[in-house]
C-alpha positions as protocol buffer text, in pm:
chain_id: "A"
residue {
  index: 1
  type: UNK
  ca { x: 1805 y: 7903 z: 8928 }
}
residue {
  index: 2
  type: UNK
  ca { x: 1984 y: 7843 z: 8587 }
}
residue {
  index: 3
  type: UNK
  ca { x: 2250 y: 7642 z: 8501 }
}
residue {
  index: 4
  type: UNK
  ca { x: 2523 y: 7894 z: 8474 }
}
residue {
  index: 5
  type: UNK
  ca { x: 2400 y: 8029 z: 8829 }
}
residue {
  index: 6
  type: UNK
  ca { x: 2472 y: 7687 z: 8984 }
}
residue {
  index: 7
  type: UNK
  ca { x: 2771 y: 7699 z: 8846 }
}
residue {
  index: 8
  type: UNK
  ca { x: 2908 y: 8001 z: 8975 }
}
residue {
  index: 9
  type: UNK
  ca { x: 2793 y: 7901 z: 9321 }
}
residue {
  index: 10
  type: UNK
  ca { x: 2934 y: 7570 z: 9276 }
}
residue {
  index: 11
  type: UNK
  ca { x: 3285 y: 7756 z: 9199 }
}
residue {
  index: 12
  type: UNK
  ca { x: 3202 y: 8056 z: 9503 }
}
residue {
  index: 13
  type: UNK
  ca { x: 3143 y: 7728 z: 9716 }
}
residue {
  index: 14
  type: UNK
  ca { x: 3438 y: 7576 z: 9615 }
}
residue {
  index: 15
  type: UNK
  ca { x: 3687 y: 7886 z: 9688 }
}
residue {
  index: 16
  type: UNK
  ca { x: 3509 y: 7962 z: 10025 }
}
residue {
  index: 17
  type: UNK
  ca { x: 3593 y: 7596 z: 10120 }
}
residue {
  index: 18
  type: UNK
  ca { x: 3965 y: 7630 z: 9991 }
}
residue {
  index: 19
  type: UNK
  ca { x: 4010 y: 7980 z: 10164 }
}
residue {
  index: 20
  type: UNK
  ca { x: 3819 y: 7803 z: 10491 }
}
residue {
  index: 21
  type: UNK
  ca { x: 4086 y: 7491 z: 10457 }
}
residue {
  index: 22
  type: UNK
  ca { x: 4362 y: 7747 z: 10409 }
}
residue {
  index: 23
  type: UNK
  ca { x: 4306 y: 7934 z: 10704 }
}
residue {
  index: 24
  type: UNK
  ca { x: 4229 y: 7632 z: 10927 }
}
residue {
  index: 25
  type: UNK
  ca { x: 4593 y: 7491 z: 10848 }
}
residue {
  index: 26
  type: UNK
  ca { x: 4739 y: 7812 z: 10900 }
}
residue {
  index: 27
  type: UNK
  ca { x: 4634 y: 7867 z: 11250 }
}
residue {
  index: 28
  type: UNK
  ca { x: 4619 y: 7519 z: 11323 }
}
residue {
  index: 29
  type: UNK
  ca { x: 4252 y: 7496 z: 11362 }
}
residue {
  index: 30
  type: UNK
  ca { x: 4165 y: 7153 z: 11232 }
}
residue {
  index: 31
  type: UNK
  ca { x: 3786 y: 7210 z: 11304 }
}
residue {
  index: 32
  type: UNK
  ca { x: 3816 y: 7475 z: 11050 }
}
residue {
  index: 33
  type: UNK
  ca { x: 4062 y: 7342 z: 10794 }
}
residue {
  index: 34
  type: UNK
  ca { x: 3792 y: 6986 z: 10797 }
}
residue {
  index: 35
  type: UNK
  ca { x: 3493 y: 7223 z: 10725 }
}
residue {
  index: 36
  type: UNK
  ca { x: 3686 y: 7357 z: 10439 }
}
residue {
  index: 37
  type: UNK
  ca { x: 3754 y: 7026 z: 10281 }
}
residue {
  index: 38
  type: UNK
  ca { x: 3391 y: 6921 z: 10333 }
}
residue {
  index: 39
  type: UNK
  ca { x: 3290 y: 7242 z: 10162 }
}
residue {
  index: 40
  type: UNK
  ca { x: 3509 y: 7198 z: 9871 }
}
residue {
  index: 41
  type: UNK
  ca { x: 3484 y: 6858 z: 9803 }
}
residue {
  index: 42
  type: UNK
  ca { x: 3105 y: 6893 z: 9806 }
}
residue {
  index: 43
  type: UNK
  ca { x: 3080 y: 7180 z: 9555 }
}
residue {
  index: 44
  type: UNK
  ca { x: 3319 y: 6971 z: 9316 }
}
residue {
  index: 45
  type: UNK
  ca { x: 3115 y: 6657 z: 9346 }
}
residue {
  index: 46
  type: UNK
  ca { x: 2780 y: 6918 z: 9265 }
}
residue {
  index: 47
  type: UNK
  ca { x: 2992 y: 7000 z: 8966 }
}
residue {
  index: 48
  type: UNK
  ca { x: 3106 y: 6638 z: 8818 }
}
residue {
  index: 49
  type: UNK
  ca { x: 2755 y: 6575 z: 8885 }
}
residue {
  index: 50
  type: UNK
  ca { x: 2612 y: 6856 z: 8688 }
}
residue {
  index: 51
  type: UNK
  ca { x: 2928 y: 6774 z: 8423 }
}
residue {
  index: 52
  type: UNK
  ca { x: 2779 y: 6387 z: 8419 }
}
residue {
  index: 53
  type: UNK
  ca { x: 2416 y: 6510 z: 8369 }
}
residue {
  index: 54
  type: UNK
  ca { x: 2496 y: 6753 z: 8105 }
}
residue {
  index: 55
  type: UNK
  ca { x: 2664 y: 6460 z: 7943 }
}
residue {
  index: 56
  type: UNK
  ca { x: 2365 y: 6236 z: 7981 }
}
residue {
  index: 57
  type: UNK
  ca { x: 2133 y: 6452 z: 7879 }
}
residue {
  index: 58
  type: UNK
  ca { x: 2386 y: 6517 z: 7528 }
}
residue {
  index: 59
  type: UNK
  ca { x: 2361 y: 6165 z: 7476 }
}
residue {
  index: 60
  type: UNK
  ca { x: 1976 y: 6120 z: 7508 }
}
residue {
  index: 61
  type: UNK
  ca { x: 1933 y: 6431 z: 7283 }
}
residue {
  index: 62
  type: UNK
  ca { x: 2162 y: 6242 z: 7019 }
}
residue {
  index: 63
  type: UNK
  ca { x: 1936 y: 5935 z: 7003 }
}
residue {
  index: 64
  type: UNK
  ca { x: 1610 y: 6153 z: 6964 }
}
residue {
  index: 65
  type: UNK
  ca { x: 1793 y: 6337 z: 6694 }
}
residue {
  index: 66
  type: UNK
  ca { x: 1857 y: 5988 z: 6550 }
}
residue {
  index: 67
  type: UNK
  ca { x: 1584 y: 5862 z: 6535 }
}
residue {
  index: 68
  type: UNK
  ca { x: 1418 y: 6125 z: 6407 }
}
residue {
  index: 69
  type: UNK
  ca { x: 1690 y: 6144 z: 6098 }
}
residue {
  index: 70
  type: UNK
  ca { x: 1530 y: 5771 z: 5999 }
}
């Protein structure tokens, strides 16, 4: 799976869990409204995590490019 696929399940993931939270507090279901959470906190830490790597990976990709300038 690419990048941009994770990405878009990451954000699908992320509304599910919302909608999931939503409807948990509305009918007072706290069972459902924790799932929710769990389910959107989760796909936001998958995408600060993805976010960090991409960053990483940026950084290494500077230094190779450096050192191959010299």
């Amino acid at each position: 799976m690419t990048d941009d696929n994770h990405a878009v399940n990451n954000k699908i993931d992320e509304v599910t869990g919302a909608a999931k939270q939503a409807f948990g507090n509305l009918t007072g279901d706290r069972k459902t409204e924790s799932e929710g959470l769990v389910e959107k906190t989760l796909s936001k830490a998958k995408e600060a995590f993805a976010d960090a790597k991409d960053a990483v990976d940026g950084v290494v990709q500077g230094v190779k490019n450096s050192k191959e300038d010299k």
